[in-house]
MDAnalysis code that builds the backbone (N, CA, C; Angstrom):
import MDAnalysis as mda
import numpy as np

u = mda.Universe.empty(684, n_residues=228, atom_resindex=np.repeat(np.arange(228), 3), trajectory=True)
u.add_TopologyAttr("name", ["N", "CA", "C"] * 228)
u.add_TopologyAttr("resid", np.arange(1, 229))
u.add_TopologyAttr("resname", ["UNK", "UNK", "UNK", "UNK", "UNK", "UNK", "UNK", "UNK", "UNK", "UNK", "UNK", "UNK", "UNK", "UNK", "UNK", "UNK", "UNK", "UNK", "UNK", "UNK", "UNK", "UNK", "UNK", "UNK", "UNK", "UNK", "UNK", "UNK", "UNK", "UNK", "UNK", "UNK", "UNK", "UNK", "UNK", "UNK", "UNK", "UNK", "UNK", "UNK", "UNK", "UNK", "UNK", "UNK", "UNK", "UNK", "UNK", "UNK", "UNK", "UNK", "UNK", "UNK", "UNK", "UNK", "UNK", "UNK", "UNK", "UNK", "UNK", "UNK", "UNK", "UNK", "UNK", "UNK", "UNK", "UNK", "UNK", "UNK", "UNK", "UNK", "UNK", "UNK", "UNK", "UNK", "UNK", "UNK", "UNK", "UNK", "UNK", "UNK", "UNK", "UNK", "UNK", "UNK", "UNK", "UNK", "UNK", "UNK", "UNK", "UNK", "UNK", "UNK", "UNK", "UNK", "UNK", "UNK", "UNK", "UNK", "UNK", "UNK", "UNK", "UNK", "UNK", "UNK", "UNK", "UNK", "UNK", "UNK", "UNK", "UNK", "UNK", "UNK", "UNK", "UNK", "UNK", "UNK", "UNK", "UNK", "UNK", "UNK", "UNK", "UNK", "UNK", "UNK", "UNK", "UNK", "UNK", "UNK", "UNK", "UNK", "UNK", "UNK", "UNK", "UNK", "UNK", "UNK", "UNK", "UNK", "UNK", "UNK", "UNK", "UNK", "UNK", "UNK", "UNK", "UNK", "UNK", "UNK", "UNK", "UNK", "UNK", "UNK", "UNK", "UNK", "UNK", "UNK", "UNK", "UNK", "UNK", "UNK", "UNK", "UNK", "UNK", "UNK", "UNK", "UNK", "UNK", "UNK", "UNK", "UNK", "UNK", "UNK", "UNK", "UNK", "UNK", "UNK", "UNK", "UNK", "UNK", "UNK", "UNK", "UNK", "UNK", "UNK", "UNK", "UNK", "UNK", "UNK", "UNK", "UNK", "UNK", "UNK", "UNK", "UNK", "UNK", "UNK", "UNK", "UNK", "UNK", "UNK", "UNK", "UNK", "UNK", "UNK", "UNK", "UNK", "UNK", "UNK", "UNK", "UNK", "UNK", "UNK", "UNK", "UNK", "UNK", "UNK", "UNK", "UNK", "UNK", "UNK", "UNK", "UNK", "UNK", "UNK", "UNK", "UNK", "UNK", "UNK"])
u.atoms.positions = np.array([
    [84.804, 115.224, 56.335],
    [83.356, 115.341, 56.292],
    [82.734, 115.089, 57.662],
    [83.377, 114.200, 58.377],
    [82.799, 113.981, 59.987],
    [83.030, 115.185, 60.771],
    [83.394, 115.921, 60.662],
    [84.084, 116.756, 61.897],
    [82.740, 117.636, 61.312],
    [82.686, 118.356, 59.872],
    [81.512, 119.057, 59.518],
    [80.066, 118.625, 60.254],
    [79.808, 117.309, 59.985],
    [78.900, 116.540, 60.620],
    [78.703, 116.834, 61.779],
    [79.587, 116.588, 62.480],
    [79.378, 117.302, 64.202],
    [79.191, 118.229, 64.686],
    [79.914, 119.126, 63.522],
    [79.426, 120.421, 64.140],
    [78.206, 121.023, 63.808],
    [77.559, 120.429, 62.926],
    [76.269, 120.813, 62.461],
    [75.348, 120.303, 63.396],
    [75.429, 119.086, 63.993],
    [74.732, 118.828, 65.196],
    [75.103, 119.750, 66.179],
    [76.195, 119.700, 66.818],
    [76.513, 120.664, 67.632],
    [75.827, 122.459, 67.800],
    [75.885, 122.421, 66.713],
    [75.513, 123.948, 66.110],
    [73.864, 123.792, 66.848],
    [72.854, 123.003, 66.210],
    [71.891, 122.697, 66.553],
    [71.788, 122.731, 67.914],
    [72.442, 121.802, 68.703],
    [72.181, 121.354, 70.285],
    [72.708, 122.550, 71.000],
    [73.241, 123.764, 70.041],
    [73.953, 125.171, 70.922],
    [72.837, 125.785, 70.963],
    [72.294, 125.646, 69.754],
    [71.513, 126.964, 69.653],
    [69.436, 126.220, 70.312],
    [69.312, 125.218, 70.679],
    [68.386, 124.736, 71.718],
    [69.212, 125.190, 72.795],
    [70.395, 124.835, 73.306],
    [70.416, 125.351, 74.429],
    [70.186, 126.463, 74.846],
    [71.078, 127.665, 74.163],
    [71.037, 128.917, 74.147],
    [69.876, 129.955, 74.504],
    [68.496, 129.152, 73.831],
    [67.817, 129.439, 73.634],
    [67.047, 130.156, 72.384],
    [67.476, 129.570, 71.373],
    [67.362, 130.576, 70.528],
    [65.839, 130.603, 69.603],
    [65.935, 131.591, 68.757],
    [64.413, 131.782, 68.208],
    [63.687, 130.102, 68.055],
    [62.353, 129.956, 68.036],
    [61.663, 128.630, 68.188],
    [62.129, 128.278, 66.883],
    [61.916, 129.080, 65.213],
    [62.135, 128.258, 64.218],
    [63.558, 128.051, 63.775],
    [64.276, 128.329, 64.484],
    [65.558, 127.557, 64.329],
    [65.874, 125.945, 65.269],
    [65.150, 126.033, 66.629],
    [65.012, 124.929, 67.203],
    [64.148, 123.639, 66.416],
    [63.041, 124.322, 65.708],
    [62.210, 123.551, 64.849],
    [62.957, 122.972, 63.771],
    [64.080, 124.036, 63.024],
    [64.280, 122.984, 62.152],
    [65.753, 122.199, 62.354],
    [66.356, 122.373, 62.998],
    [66.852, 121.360, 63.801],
    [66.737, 119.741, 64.017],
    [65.316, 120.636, 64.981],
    [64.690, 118.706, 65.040],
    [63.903, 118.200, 63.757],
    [63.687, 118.849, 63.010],
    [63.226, 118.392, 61.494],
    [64.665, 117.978, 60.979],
    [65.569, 118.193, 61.017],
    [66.821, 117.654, 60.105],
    [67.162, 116.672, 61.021],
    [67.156, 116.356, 62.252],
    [67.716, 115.558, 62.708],
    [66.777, 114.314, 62.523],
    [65.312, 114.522, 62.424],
    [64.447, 113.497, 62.490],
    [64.551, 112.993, 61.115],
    [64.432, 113.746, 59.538],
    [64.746, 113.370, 58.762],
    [66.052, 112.685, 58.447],
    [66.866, 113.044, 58.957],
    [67.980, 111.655, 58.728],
    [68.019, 110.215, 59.675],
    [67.405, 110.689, 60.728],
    [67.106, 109.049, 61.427],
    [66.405, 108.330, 60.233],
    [64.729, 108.936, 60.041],
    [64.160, 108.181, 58.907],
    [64.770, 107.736, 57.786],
    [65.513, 108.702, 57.088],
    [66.295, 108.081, 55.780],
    [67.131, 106.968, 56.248],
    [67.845, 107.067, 57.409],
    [68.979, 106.033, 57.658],
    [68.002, 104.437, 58.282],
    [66.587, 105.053, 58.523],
    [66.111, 103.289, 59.164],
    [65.364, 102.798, 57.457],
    [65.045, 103.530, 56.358],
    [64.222, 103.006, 55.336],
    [65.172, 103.017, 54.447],
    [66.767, 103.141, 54.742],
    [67.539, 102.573, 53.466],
    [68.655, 101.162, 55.008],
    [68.190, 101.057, 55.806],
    [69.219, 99.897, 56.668],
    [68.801, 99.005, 56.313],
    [67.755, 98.015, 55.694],
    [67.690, 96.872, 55.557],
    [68.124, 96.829, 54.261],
    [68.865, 97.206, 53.301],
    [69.276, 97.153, 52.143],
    [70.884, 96.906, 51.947],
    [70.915, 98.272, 53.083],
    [72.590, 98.627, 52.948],
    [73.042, 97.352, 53.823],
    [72.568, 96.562, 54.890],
    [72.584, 95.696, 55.566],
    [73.475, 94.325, 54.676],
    [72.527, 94.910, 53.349],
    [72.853, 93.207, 53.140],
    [74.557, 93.497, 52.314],
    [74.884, 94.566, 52.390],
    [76.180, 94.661, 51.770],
    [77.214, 93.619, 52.312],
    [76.910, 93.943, 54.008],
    [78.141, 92.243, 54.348],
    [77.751, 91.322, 54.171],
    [76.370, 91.208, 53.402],
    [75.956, 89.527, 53.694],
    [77.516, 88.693, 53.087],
    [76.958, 87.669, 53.563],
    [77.965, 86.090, 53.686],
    [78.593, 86.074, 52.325],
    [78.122, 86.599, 50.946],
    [78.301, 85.742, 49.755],
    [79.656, 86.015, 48.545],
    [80.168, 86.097, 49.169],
    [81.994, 86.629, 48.800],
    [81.911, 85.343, 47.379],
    [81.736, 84.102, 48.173],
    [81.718, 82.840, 47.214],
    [81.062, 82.697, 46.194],
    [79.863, 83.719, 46.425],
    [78.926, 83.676, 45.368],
    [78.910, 84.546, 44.448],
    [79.168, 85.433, 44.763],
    [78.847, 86.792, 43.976],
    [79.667, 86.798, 42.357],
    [80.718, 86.689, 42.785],
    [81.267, 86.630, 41.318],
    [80.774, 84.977, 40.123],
    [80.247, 84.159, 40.885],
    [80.003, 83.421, 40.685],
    [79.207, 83.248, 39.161],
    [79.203, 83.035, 38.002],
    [78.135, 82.965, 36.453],
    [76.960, 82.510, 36.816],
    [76.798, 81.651, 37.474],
    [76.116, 80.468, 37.473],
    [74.606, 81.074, 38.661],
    [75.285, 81.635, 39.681],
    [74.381, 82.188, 40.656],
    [73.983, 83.693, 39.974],
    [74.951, 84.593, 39.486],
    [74.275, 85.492, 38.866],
    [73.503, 85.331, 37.944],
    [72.738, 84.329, 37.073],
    [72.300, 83.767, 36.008],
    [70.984, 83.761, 37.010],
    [71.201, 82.658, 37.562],
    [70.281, 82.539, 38.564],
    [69.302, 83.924, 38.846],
    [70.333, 84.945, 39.479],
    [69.474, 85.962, 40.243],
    [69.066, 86.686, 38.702],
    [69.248, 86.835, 38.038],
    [69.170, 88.000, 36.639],
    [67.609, 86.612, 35.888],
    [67.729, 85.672, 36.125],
    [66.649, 85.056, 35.697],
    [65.264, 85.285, 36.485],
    [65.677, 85.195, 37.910],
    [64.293, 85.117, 38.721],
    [63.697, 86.421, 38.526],
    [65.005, 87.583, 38.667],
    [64.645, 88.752, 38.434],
    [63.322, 89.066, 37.409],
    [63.563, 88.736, 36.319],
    [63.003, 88.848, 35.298],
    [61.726, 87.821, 35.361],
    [61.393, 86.989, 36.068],
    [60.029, 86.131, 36.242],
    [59.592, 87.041, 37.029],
    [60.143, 87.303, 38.345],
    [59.132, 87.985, 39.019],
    [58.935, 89.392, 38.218],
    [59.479, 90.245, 37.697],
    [59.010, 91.050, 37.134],
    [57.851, 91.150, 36.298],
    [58.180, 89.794, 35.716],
    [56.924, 89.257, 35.140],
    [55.211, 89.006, 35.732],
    [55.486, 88.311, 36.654],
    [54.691, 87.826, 37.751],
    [53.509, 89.328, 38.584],
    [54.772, 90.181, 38.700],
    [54.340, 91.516, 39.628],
    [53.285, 92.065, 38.287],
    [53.638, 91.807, 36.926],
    [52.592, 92.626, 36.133],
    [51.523, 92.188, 35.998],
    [51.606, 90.858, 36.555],
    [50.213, 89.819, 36.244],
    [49.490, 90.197, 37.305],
    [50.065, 90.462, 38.422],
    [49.029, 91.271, 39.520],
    [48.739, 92.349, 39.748],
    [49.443, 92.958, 38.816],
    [49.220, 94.189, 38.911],
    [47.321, 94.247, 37.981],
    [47.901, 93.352, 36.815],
    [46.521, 93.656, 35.682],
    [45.325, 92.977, 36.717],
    [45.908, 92.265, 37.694],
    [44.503, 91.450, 38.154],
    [43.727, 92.296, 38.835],
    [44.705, 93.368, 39.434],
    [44.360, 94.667, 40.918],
    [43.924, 95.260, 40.090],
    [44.009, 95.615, 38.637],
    [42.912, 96.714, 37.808],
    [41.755, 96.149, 37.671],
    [41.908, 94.747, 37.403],
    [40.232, 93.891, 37.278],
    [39.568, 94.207, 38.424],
    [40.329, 93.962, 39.729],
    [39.420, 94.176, 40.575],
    [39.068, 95.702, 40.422],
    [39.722, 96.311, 40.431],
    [39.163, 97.935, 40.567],
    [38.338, 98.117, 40.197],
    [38.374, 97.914, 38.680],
    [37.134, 97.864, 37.869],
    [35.983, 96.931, 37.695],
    [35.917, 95.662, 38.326],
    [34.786, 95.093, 38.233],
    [33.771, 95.476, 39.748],
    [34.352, 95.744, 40.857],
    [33.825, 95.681, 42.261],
    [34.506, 97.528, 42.569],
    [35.108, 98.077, 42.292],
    [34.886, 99.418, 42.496],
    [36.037, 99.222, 44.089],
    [36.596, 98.569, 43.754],
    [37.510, 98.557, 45.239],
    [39.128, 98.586, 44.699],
    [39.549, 99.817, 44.867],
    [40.446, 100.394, 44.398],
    [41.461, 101.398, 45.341],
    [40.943, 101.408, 46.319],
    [41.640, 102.119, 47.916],
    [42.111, 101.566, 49.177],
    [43.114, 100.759, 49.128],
    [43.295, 100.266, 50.478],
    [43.019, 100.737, 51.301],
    [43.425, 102.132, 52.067],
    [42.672, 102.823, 53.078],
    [41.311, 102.960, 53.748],
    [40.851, 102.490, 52.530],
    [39.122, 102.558, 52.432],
    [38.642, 101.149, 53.033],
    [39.341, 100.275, 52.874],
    [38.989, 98.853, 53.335],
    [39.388, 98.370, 54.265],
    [40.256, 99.357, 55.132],
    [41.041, 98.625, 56.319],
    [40.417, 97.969, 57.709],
    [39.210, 98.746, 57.929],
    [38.320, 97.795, 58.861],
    [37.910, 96.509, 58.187],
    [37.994, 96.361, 57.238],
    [37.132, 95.110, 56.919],
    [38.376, 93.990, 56.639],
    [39.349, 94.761, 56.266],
    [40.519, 93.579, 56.726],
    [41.466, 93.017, 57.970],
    [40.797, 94.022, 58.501],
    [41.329, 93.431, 60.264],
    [40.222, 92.093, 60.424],
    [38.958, 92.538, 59.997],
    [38.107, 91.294, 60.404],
    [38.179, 89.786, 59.546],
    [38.864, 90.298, 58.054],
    [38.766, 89.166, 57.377],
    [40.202, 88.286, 57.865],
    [41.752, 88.922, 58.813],
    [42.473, 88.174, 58.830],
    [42.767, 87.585, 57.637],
    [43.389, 88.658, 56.443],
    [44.249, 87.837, 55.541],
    [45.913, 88.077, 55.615],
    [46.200, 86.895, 55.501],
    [47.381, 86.706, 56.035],
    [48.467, 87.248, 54.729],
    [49.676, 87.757, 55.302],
    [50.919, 88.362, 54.750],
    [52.231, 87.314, 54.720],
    [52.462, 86.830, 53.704],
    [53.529, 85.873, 54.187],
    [54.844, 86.836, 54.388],
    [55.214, 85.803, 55.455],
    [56.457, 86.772, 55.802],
    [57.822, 86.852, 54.658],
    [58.501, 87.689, 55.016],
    [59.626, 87.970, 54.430],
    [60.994, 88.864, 55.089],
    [61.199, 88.405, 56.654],
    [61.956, 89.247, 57.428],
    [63.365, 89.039, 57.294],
    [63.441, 87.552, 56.731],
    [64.638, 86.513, 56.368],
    [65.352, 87.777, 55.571],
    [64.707, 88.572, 54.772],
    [65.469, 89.138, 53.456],
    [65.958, 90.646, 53.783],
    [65.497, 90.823, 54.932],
    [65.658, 92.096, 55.602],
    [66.935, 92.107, 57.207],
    [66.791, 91.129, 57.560],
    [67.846, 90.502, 58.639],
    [69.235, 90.746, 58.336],
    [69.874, 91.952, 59.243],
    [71.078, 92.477, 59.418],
    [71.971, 91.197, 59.329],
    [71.688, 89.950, 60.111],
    [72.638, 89.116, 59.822],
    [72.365, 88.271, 58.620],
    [72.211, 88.457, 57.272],
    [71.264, 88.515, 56.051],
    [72.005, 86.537, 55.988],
    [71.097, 85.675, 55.154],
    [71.667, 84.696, 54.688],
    [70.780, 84.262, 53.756],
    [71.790, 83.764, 52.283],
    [71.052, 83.456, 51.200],
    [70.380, 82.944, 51.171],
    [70.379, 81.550, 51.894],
    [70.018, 80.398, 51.889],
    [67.688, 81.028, 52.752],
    [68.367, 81.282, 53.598],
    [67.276, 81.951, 54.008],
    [65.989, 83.033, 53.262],
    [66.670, 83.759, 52.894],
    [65.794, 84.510, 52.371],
    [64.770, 84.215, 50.997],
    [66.086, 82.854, 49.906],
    [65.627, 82.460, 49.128],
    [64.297, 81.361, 49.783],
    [64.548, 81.022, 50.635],
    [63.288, 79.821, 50.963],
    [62.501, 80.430, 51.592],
    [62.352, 82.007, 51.920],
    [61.159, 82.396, 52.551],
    [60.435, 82.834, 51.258],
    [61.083, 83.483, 50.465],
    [60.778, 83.779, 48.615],
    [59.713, 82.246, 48.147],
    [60.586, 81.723, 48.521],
    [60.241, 80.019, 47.782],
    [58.487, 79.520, 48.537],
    [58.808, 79.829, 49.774],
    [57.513, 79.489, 50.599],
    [56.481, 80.292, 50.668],
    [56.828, 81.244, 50.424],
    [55.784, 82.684, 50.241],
    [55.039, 82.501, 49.138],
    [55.701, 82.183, 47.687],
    [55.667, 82.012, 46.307],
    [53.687, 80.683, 46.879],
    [54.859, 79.774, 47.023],
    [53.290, 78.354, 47.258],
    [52.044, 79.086, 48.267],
    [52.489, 79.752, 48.942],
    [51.276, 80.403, 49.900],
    [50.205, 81.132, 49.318],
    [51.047, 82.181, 48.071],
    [50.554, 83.040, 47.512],
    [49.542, 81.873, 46.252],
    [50.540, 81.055, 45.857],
    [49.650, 79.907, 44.795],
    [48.400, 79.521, 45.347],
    [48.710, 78.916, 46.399],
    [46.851, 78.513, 47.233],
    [45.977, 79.652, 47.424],
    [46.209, 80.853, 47.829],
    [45.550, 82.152, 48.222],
    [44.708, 82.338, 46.861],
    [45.167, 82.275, 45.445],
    [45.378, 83.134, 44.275],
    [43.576, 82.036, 44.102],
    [43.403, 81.022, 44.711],
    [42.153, 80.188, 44.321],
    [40.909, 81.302, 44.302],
    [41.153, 81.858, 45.742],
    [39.953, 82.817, 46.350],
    [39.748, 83.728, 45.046],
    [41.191, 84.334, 44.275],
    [40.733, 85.253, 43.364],
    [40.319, 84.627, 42.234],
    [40.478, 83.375, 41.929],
    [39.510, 82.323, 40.489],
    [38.437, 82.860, 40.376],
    [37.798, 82.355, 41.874],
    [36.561, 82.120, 41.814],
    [35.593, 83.815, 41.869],
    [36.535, 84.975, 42.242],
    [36.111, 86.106, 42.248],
    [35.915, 86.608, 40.894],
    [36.970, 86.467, 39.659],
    [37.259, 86.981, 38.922],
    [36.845, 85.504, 37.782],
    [35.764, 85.407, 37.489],
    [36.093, 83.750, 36.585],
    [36.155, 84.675, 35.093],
    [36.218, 85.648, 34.630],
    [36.588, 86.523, 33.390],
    [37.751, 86.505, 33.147],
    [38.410, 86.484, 34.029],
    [39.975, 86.623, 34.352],
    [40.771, 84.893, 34.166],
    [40.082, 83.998, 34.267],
    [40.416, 82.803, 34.938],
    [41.618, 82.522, 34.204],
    [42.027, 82.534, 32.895],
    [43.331, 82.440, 32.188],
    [44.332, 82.902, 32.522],
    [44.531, 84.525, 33.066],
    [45.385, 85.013, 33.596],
    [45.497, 84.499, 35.050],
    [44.386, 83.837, 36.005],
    [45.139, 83.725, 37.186],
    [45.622, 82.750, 37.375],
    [44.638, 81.608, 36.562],
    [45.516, 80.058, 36.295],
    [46.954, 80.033, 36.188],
    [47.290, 80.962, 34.440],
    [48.645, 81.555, 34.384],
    [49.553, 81.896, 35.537],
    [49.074, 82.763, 36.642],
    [49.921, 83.486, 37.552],
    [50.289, 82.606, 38.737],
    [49.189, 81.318, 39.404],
    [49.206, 80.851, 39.508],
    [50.154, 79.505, 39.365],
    [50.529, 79.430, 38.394],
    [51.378, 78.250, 37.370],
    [52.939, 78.860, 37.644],
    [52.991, 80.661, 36.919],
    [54.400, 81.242, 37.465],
    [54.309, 81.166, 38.495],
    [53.732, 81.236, 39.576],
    [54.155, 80.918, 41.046],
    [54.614, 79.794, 41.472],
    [54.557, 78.346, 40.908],
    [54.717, 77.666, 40.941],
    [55.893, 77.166, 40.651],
    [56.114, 77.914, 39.249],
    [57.486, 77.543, 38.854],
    [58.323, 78.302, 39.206],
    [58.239, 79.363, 39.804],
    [59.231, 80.652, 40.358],
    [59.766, 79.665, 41.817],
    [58.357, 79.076, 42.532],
    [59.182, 78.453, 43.632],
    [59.498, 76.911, 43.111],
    [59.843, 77.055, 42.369],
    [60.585, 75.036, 41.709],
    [61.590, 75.799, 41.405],
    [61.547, 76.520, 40.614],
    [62.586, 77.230, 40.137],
    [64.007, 77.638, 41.305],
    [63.253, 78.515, 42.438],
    [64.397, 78.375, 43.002],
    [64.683, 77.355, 44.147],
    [63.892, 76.340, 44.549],
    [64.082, 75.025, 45.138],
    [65.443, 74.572, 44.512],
    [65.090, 74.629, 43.191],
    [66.103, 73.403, 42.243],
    [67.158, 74.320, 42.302],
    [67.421, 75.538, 41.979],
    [69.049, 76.829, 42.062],
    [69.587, 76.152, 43.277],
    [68.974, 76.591, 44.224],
    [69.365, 76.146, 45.906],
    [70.137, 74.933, 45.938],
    [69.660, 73.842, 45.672],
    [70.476, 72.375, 45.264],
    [71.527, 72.352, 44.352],
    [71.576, 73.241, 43.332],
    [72.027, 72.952, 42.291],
    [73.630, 73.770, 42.531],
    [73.466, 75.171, 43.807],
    [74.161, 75.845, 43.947],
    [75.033, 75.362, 45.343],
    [74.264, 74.389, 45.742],
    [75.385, 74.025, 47.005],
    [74.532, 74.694, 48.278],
    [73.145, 75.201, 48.396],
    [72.928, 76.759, 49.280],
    [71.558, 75.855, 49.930],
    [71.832, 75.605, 51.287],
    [70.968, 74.693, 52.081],
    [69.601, 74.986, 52.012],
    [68.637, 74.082, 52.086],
    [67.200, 74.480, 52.212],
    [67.444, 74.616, 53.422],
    [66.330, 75.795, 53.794],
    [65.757, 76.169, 55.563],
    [64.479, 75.817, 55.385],
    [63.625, 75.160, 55.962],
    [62.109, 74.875, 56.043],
    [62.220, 75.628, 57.693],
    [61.250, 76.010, 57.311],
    [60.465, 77.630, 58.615],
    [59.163, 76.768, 58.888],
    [59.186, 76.927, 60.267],
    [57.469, 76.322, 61.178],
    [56.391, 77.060, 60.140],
    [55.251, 76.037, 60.654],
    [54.036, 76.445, 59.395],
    [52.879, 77.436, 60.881],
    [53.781, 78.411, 61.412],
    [53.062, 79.143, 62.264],
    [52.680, 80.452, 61.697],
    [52.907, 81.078, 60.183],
    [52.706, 82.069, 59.623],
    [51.737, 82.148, 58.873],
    [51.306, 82.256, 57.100],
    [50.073, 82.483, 56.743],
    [49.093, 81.353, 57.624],
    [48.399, 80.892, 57.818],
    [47.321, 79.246, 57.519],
    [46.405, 80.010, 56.643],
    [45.549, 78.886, 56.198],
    [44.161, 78.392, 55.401],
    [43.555, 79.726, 55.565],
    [43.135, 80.608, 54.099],
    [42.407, 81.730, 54.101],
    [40.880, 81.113, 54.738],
    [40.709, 82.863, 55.796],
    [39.702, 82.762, 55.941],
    [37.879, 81.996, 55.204],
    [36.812, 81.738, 55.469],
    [35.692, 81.033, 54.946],
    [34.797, 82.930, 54.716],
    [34.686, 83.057, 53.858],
    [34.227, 84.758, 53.384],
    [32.465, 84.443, 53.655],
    [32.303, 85.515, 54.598],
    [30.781, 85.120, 54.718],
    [29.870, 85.421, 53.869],
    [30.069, 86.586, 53.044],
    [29.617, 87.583, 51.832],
    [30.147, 87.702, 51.069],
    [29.597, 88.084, 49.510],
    [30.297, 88.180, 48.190],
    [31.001, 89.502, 48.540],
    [30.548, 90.448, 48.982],
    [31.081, 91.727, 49.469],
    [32.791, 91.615, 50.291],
    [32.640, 90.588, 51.596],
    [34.076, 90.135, 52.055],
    [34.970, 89.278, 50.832],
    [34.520, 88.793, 49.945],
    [35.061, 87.497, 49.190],
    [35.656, 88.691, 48.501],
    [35.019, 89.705, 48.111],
    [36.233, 91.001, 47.043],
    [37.118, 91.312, 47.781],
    [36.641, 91.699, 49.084],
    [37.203, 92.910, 50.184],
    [38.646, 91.773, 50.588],
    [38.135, 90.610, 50.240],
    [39.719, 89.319, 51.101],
    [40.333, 88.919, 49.311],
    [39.804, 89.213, 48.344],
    [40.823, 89.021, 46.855],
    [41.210, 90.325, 46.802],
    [40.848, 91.162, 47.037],
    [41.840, 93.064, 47.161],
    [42.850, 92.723, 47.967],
    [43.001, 91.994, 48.683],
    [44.162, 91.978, 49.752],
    [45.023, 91.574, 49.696],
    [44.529, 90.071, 48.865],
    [45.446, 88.534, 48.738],
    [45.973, 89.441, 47.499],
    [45.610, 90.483, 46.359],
    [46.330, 90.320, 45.732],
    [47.689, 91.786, 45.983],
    [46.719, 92.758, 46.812],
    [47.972, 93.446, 47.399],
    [49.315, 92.922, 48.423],
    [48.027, 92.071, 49.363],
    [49.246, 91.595, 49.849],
    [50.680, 90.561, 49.304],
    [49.981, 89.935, 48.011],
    [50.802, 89.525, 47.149],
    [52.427, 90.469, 45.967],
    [51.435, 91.378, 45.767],
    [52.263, 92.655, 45.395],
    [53.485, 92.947, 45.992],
    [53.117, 93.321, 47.392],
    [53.993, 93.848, 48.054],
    [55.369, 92.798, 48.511],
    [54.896, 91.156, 48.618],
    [55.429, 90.470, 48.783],
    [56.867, 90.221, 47.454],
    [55.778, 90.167, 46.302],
    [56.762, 90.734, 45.106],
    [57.772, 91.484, 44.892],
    [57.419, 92.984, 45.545],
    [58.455, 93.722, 45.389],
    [59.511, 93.576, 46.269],
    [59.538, 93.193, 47.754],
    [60.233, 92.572, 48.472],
    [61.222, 91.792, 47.504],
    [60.507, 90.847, 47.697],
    [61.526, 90.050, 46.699],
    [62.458, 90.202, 45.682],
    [61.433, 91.279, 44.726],
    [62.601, 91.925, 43.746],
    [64.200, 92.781, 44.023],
    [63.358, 93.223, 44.967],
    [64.374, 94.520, 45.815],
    [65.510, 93.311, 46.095],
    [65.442, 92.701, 47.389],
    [66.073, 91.639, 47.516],
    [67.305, 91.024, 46.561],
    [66.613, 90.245, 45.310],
    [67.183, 89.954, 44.305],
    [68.249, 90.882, 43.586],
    [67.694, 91.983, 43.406],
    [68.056, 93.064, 42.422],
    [69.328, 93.386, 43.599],
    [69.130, 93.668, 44.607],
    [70.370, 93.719, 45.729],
    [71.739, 92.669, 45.627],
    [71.134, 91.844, 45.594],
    [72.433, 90.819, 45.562],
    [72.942, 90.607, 43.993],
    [72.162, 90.813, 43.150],
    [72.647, 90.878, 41.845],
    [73.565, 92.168, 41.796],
    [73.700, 92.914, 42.022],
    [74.753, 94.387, 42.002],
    [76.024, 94.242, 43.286],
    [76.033, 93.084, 44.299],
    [76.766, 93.079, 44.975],
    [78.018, 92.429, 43.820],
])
């Protein structure tokens, strides 16, 4: 299959040289550009195939683990999901695109999650950026209380699973032998002070996308090492 491979590049880089008609040069660099892209938006995945966890993987006890969290956060992601329809529908803000000047100015913060994406991948790591992200997202989720007080059951609720999602895997971590990492507190800080009811939606649209996305991270993540 490699030798095919080459020559299909080859073929390409003959026929730019050669000179040949423009839409054969065009699609060329369209096939070649499309497989760079596919190969950089599936590398942080395939990455984690060597991770470290030979010890773990077959392990009951850690797969229990990952097949449990799995299933909270799945949980968790629907609770924000229903909250991102409240907002849609109570404040009419339903387009990220549409709001992006106003979130450069509000500075709401994204907790990180690079730990889980890192070629040199480690469990221990990624679970405590999960774990720390989880409490960040718990304090953030206040701003949407007070936006949404119709809602207040469900965010209390989501709120509470956040809580226990990161106890939850605090206590696995100990329980599994798999070191805590505590990370400098140089990433989210203290949500912005919203000057307008108008910013106070425009910064709970965010906290709860940017929460979302943090979610699926995570899942992906999880769901990864559970199939290793």
């Amino acid at each position: 299959m490699r030798p095919r491979r080459a020559g299909a590049g080859a073929s390409c880089a003959g026929h730019l040289q050669r000179g040949a008609d423009t839409e054969t040069g065009t699609m060329c660099s369209l096939t070649r550009t499309l497989a760079l892209l596919g190969a950089l938006l599936w590398a942080p995945w395939r990455a984690l195939d060597g991770a470290p966890l030979a010890e773990l993987s077959g392990d009951q006890d850690f797969q229990l683990f990952l097949h449990k969290n799995l299933e909270f956060t799945r949980k968790i992601k629907g609770d924000v999901d229903a909250l991102q329809h409240a907002v849609c529908e109570t404040f009419q803000l339903c387009k990220e695109e549409e709001l992006l000047l106003v979130r450069q100015d509000l500075g709401i913060p994204q907790a990180p999650l690079e730990q889980c994406h890192r070629r040199t991948f480690q469990a221990e790591a990624c679970f405590s950026q999960i774990r720390d992200g989880l409490r960040t997202y718990q304090g953030s989720l206040a701003a949407v209380l007070k936006l949404l007080p119709a809602h207040a059951g469900l965010v209390e609720t989501l709120q509470l699973d956040a809580a226990n999602l990161s106890s939850n895997i605090q206590q696995q971590m100990e329980d599994l032998g798999l070191a805590t990492v505590t990370y400098p507190t140089e990433g989210p800080g203290p949500l912005p002070t919203f000057s307008s009811s108008f910013r106070h939606q425009v910064g709970g649209f965010f906290i709860l996308a940017n929460f979302q996305r943090f979610l699926e991270t995570a899942y992906r993540a999880l769901r990864h090492l559970a199939c290793l």
